[in-house]
Every structure is written in structure tokens, then in C-alpha cells.
C-alpha positions as CSV (number, residue, x, y, z in Angstrom):
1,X,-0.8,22.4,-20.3
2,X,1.6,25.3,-20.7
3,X,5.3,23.4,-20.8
4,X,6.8,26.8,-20.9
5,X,5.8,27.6,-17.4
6,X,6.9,25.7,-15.1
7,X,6.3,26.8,-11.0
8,X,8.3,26.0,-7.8
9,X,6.5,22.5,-6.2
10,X,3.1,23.3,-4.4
11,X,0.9,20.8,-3.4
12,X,-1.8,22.4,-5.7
13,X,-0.3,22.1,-8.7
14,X,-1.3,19.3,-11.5
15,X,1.8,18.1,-12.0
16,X,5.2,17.4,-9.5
17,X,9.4,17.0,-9.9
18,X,11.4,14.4,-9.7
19,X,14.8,15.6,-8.5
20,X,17.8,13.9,-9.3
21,X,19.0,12.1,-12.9
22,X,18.7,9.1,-10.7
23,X,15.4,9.3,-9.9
24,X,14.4,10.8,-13.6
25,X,15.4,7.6,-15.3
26,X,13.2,5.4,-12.8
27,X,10.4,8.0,-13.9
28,X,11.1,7.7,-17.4
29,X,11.6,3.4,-17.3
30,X,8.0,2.9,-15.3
31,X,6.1,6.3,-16.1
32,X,7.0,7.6,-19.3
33,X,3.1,8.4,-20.0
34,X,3.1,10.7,-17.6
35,X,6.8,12.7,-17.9
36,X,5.9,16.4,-19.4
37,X,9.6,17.3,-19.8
38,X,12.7,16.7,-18.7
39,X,15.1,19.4,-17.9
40,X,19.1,19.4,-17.9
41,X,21.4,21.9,-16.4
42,X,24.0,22.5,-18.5
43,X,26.7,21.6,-16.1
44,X,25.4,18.2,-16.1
45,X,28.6,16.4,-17.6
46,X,27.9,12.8,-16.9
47,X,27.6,11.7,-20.5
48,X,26.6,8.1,-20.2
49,X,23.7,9.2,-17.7
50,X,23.2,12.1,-20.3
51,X,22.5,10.2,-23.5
52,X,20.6,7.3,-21.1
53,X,18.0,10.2,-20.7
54,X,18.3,12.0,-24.4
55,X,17.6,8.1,-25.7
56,X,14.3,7.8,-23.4
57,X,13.3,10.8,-24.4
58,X,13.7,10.6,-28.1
59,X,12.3,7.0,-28.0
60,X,9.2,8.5,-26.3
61,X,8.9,11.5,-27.5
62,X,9.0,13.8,-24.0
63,X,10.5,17.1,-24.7
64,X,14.1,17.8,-23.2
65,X,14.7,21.8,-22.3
66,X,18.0,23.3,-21.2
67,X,16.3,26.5,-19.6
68,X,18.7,27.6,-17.0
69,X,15.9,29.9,-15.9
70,X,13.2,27.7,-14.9
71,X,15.7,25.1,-13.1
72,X,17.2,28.1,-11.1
73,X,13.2,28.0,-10.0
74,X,12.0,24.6,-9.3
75,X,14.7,22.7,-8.4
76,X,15.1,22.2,-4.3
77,X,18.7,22.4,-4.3
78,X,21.5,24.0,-6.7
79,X,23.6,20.2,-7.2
80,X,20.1,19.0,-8.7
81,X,21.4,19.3,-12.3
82,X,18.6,16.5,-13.7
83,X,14.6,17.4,-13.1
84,X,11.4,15.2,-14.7
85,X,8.5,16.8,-14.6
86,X,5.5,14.2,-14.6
87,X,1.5,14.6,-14.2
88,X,0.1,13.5,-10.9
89,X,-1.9,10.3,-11.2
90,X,-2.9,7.4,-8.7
91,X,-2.3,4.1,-9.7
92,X,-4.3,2.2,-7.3
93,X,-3.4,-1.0,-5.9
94,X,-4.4,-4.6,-7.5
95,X,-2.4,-7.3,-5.5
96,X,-2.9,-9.8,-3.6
97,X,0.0,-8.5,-0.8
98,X,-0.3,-4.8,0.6
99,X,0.7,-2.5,3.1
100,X,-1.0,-0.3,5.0
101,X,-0.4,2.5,6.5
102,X,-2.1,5.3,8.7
103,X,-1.3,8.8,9.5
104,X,2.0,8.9,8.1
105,X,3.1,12.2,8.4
106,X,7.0,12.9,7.3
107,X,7.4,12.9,3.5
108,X,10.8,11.4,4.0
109,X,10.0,8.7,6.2
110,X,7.2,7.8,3.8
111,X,9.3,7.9,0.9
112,X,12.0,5.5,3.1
113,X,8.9,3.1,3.4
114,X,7.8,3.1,-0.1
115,X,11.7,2.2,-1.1
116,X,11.1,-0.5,1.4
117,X,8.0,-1.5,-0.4
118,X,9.5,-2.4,-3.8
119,X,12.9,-3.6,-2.8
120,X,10.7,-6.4,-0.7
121,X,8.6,-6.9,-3.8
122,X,5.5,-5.7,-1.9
123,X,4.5,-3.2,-4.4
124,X,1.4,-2.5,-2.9
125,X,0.9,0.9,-0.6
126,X,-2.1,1.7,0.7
127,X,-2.5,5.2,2.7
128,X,-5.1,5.7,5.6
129,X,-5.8,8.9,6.5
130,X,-2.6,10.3,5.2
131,X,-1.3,13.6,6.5
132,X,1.7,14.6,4.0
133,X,1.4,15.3,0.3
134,X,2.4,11.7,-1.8
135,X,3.6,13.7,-4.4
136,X,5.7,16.6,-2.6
137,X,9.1,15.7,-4.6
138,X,10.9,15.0,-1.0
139,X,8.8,12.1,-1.0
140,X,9.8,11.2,-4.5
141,X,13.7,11.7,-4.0
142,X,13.6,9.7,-0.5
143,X,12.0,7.3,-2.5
144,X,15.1,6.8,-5.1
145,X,12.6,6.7,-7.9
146,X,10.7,3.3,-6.2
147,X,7.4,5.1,-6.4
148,X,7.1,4.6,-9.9
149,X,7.0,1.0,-9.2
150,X,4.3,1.3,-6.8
151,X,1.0,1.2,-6.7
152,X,-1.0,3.3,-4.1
153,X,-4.5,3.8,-3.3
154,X,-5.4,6.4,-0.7
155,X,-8.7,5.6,1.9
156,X,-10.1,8.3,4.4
157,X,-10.3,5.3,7.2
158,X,-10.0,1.1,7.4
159,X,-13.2,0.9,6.8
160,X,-13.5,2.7,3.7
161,X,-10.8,0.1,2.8
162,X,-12.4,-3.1,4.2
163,X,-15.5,-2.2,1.6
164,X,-13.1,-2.4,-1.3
165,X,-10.9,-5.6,0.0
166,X,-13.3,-7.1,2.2
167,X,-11.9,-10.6,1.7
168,X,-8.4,-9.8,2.2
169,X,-6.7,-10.6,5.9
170,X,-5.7,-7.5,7.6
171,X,-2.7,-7.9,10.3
172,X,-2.3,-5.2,12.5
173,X,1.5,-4.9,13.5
174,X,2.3,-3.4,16.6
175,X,4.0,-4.1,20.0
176,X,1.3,-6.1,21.7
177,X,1.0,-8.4,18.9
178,X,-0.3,-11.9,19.6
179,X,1.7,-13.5,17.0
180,X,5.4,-13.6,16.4
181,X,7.1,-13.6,12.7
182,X,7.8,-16.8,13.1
183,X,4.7,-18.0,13.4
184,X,3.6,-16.3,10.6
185,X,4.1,-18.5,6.8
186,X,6.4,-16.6,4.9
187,X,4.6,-17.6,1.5
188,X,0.9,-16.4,2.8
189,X,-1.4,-14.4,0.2
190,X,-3.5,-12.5,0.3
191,X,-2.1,-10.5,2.8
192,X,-2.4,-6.6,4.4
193,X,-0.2,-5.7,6.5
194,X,-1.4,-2.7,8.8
195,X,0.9,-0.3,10.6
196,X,0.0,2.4,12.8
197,X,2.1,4.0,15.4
198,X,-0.1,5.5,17.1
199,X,-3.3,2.8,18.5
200,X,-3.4,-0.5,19.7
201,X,-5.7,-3.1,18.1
202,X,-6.6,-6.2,20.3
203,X,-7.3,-8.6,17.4
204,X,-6.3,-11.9,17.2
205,X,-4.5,-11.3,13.6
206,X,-1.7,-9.3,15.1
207,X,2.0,-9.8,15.0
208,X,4.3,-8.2,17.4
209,X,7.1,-6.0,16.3
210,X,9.9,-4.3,18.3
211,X,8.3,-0.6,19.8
212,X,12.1,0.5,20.4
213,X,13.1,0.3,16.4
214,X,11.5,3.3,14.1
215,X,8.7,2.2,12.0
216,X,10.7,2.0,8.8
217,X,13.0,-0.6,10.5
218,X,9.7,-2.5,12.1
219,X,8.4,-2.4,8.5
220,X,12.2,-3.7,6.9
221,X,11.7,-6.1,9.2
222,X,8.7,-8.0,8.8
223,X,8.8,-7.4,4.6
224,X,11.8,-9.1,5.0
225,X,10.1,-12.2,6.3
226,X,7.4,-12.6,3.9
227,X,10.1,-11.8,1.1
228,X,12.2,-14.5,2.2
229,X,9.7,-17.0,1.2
């Protein structure tokens, strides 16, 4: 791959940005096989943060450029001073604890959920029929780095899923639940929990969440539960 090209985000290209020195340093802790380059704007005059990234770097051996050029190009907006570039790759998911979702469709909201995900030590994403790009960088920044510490695997339906986890429990969470958090145990694995805005599910493994909070909140909220265990 030519690293002295570099194009503005498109959801064809190989490769996508993360934004922000914050988020660069989560790349570069969980995914530093995959970071092409890193790129710093000069102006960039936080010097702890700085030599954080130059150590990383060196250690692993990712190129650091200072073209003033190309970040006047990619980068979203003009305070992003700090930009990883990393390769697109899928790192599917392998626990016993998921989440499920279907039809999300706001790269922000997903990236919201996947923050959600890791904070609650989930770590597990899986997508159903998902109608945004996982790797457009808004979903990366909204993410605050968190899906590098993710693992997500991406099914066309719940079926197509079922054939690969057929023995894990799926629980579909929506408003007419039949079960309440509380009678759900906090410490039980394996577990999928299912959440889709937009279709009701009459099965008995259902838990009833709150239809007037958004969906990131309703999934805040039952994470929470299970995390508390």
C-alpha cells in the first residue's frame, strides 16, 4: 500500500482514520498491527501526549509523518491535530456475553453503544443487518477509541447468526418484555442480548425496557445490570 497517498475517508477505501490523539493512542495500545501511520500537525504542542505516541511508534515501528498537506485533506475537522491511519479488519466475536444489534443506522449512536459495550465489559458486538459503515471514522471518534477493544462480527439476519451460536440464549429487549431486570441473574453466561427498535418479538426470553429512554440509555441500562454482578 502506497503510505504517501493518503485520501479523504470513503467507505471504499482499505484502510480508515482515527481522529483525535485520544483515540490514536487507544488504536495504537489494542491495534498496533494494523496502524499504517500516524500523522501529527505541527501545532500539536501537548508534549507528554506527544512523546506517548512517538514512544508507540518507535517501539512498533509505525511510521510517524508531519505532512501538513495530507492532514489539511483527511482530517474531518481543522482542531484534529492527531490522525492514525489503521487497515480495516473484523475481529469477530468469541465470548460467551454479546450484544446484538439490528439496523442500526447513525454512526454516532453506534459508536455511543460500542463505548457502552467495553465500559460494561461486554466486549462483544454483533451487527444484524447493519445500515451505517462500522468503520466511517465518526463511528470511531464517538467511540473514544473503545472499538479497538471490541470485537464485532457482522450477520445479514438472526438466523445467519443462530447457525454460528446456536447454543447461546438470545434475549430480545424491548418494551413488551415478559421479564423484568430483576428477575434476570446478574452473573448469567452465555448470554445475547438482542436490541431492535423497530419489531416486537413475543418470546418468552424477553426483558422489558423503558420505550420512552433512547436506545443507548435502554442499553446503559440493562449492561449495567449484568455488569454489576
Amino acid at each position: 500500500m502506497n503510505l504517501e497517498s493518503f485520501e479523504k475517508y470513503n467507505s471504499q477505501l482499505p484502510y480508515s482514520y482515527a481522529f483525535g490523539a485520544f483515540v490514536t493512542i487507544e488504536l495504537l495500545k489494542n491495534r498496533p498491527q494494523d496502524v499504517l501511520c500516524v500523522f501529527i500537525d505541527k501545532k500539536f504542542q501537548n508534549q507528554e501526549v506527544l512523546n506517548s505516541i512517538l514512544s508507540f511508534c518507535k517501539n512498533e515501528k509505525i511510521p510517524v509523518k508531519w505532512d501538513q498537506k495530507t492532514i489539511n485533506k483527511i482530517r474531518a475537522k481543522e482542531n484534529c491535530l492527531i490522525i492514525g491511519v489503521f487497515l480495516k479488519k473484523i475481529y469477530p466475536v468469541d465470548g460467551k456475553r454479546q450484544v446484538l444489534l439490528k439496523n442500526i443506522q447513525d454512526e454516532g449512536t453506534l459508536g455511543t453503544i460500542i463505548r457502552s459495550i467495553r465500559g460494561f465489559e461486554f466486549n462483544q458486538l454483533v451487527l444484524i443487518h447493519p445500515q451505517v459503515d462500522l468503520f466511517h471514522p465518526q463511528v470511531i471518534r464517538a467511540s473514544m477509541g473503545s472499538f479497538f477493544s471490541v470485537s464485532i462480527s457482522i450477520y445479514p439476519s438472526l438466523n445467519a447468526y443462530k447457525q454460528d451460536f446456536n447454543n447461546q440464549p438470545i434475549y430480545f429487549c424491548h418494551k413488551n418484555g415478559l421479564l423484568s431486570l430483576n428477575q434476570m441473574e446478574k452473573d448469567l453466561t452465555p448470554l445475547s442480548l438482542y436490541f431492535n427498535e423497530n419489531s416486537f418479538n413475543e418470546n418468552k426470553n424477553s426483558i422489558q425496557i423503558n420505550d420512552q429512554c433512547s436506545l443507548e440509555n435502554n442499553i446503559n441500562i440493562v449492561l449495567f445490570h449484568f455488569y454489576s454482578s
